[in-house]
Backbone as JSON, one array per atom type, in Angstrom:
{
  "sequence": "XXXXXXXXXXXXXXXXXXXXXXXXXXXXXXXXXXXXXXXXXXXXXXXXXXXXXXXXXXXXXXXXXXXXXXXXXXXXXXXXX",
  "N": [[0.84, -1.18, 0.0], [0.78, 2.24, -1.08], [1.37, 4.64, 0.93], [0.9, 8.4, 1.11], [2.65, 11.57, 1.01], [2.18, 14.95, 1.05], [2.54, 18.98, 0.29], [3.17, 22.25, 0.06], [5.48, 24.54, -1.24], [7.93, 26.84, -1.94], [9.63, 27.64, -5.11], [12.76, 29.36, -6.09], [12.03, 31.5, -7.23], [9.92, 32.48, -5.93], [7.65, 31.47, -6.68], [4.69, 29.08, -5.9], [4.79, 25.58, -5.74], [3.65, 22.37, -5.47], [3.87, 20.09, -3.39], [5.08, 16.1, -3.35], [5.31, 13.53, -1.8], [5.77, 9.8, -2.29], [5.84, 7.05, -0.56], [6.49, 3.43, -0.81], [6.71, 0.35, 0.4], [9.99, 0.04, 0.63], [11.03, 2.18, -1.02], [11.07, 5.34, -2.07], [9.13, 8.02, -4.03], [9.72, 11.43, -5.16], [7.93, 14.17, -6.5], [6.87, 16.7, -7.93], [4.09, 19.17, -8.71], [3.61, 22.21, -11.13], [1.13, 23.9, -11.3], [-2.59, 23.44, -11.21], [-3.77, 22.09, -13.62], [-1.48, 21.02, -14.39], [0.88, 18.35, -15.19], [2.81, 15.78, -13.25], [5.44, 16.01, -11.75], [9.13, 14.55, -11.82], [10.89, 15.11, -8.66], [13.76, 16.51, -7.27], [16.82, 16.39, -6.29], [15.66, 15.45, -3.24], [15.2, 18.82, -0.23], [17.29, 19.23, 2.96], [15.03, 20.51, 4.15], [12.22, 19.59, 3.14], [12.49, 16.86, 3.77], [12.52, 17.45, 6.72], [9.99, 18.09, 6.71], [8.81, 16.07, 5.62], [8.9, 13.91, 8.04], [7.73, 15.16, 9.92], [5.28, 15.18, 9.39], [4.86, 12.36, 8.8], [5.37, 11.91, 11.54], [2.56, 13.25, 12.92], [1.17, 11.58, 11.77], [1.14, 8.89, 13.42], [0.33, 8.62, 15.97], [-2.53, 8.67, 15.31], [-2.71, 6.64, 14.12], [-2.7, 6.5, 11.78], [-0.91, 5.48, 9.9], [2.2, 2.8, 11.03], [4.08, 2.55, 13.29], [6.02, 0.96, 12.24], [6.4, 1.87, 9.75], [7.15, 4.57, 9.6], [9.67, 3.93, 11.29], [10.9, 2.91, 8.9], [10.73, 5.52, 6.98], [12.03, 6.98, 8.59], [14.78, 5.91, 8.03], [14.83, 5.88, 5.49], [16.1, 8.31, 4.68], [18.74, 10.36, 3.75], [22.0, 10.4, 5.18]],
  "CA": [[0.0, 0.0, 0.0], [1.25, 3.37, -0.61], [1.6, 5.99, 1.95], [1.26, 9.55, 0.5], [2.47, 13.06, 1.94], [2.01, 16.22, 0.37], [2.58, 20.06, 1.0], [2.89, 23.36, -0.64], [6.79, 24.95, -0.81], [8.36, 27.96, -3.24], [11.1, 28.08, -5.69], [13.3, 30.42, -5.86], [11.49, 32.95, -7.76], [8.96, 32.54, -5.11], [5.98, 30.71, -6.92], [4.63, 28.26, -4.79], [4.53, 24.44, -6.34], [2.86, 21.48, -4.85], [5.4, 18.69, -3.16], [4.42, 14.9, -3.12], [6.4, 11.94, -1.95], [4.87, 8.4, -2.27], [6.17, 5.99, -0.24], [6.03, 2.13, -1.61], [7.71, -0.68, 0.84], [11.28, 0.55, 0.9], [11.28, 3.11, -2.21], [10.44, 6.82, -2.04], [9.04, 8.68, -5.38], [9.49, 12.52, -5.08], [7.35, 14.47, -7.67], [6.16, 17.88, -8.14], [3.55, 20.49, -9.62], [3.5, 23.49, -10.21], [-0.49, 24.01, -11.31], [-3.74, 22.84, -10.99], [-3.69, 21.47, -14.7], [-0.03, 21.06, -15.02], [1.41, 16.71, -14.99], [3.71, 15.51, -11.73], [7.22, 15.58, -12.63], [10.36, 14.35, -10.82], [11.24, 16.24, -8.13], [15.02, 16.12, -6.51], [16.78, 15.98, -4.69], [14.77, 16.69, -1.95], [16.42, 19.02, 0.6], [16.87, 18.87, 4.24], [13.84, 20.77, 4.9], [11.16, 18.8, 2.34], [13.09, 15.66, 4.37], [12.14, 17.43, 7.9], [8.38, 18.49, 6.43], [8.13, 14.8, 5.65], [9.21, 13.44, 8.91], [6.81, 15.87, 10.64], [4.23, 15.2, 8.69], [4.58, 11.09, 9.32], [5.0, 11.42, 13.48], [2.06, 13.54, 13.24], [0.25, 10.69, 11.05], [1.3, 7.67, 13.88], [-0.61, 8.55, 17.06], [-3.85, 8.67, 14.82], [-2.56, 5.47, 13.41], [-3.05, 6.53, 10.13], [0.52, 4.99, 9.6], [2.5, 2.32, 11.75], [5.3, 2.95, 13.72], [7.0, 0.37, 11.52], [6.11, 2.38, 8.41], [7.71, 5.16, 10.58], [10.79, 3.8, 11.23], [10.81, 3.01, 7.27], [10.32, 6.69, 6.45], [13.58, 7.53, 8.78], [15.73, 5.32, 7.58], [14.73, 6.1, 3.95], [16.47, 9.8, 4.97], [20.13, 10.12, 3.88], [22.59, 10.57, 6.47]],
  "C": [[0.88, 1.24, 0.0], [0.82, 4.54, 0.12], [2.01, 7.27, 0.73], [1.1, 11.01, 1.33], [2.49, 13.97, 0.79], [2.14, 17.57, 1.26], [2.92, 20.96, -0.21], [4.49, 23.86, -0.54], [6.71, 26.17, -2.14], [9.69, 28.01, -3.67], [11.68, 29.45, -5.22], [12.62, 31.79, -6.45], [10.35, 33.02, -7.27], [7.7, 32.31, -5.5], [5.78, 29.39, -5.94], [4.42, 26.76, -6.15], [4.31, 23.45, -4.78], [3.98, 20.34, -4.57], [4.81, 17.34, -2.84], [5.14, 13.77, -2.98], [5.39, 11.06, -1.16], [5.8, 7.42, -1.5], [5.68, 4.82, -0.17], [7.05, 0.83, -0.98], [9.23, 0.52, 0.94], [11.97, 1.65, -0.38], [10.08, 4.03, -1.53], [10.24, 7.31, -2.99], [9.18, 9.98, -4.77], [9.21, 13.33, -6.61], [6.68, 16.03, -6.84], [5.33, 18.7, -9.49], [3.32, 21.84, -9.55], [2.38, 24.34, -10.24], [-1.46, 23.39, -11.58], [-3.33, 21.72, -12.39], [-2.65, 20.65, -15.43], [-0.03, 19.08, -14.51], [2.34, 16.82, -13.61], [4.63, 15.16, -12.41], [8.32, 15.15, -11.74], [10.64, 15.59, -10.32], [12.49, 15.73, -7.43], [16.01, 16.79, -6.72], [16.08, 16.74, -3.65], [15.78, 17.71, -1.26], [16.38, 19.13, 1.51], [15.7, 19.37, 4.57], [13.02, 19.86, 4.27], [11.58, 17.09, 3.27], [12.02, 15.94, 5.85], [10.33, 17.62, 7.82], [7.88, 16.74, 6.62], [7.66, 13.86, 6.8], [8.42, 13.63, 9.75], [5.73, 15.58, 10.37], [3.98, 13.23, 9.08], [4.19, 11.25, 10.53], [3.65, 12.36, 13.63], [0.96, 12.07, 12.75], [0.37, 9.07, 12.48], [0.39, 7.3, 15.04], [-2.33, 8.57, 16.28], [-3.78, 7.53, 13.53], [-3.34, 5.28, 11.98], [-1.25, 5.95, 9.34], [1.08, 3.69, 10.9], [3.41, 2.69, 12.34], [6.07, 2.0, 13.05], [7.16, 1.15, 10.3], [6.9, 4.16, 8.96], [8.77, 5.4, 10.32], [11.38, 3.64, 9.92], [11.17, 4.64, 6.62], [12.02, 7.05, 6.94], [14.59, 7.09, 8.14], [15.62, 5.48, 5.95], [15.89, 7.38, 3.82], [18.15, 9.49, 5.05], [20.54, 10.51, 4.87], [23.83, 11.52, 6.06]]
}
């Protein structure tokens, strides 16, 4: 089953695009758009923050066991070092 997070961030020329990483067993997709109409394109490398958004965004998902704490620990360890 995939697990999916999402959130809102801005390039550098300060438009906002849409951020989406799928997590699938032990693979991460990262993909972005940047409007309503527009396709999902590779997005990467993430960078430490889109890493810490994600992270935040799981431990909020575990106590409302909309995730496992195995699926969790998965997510950290996905996170380069």
């Amino acid at each position: 089953m995939t697990t999916e997070f999402g959130w809102w961030a801005r390039d550098e020329n300060s438009r906002r695009f849409q951020v989406r990483a799928q997590i699938f067993g032990d693979n991460i997709t990262w993909t972005r758009k940047q409007g309503h109409h527009q396709c999902w394109q590779p997005y990467g490398p993430p960078t430490e923050e889109d890493w810490d958004i994600l992270l935040t965004e799981a431990e909020k998902r575990v106590p409302r066991r909309l995730i496992s704490p195995a699926q969790f620990a998965t997510i950290k360890r996905l996170r380069p070092q």
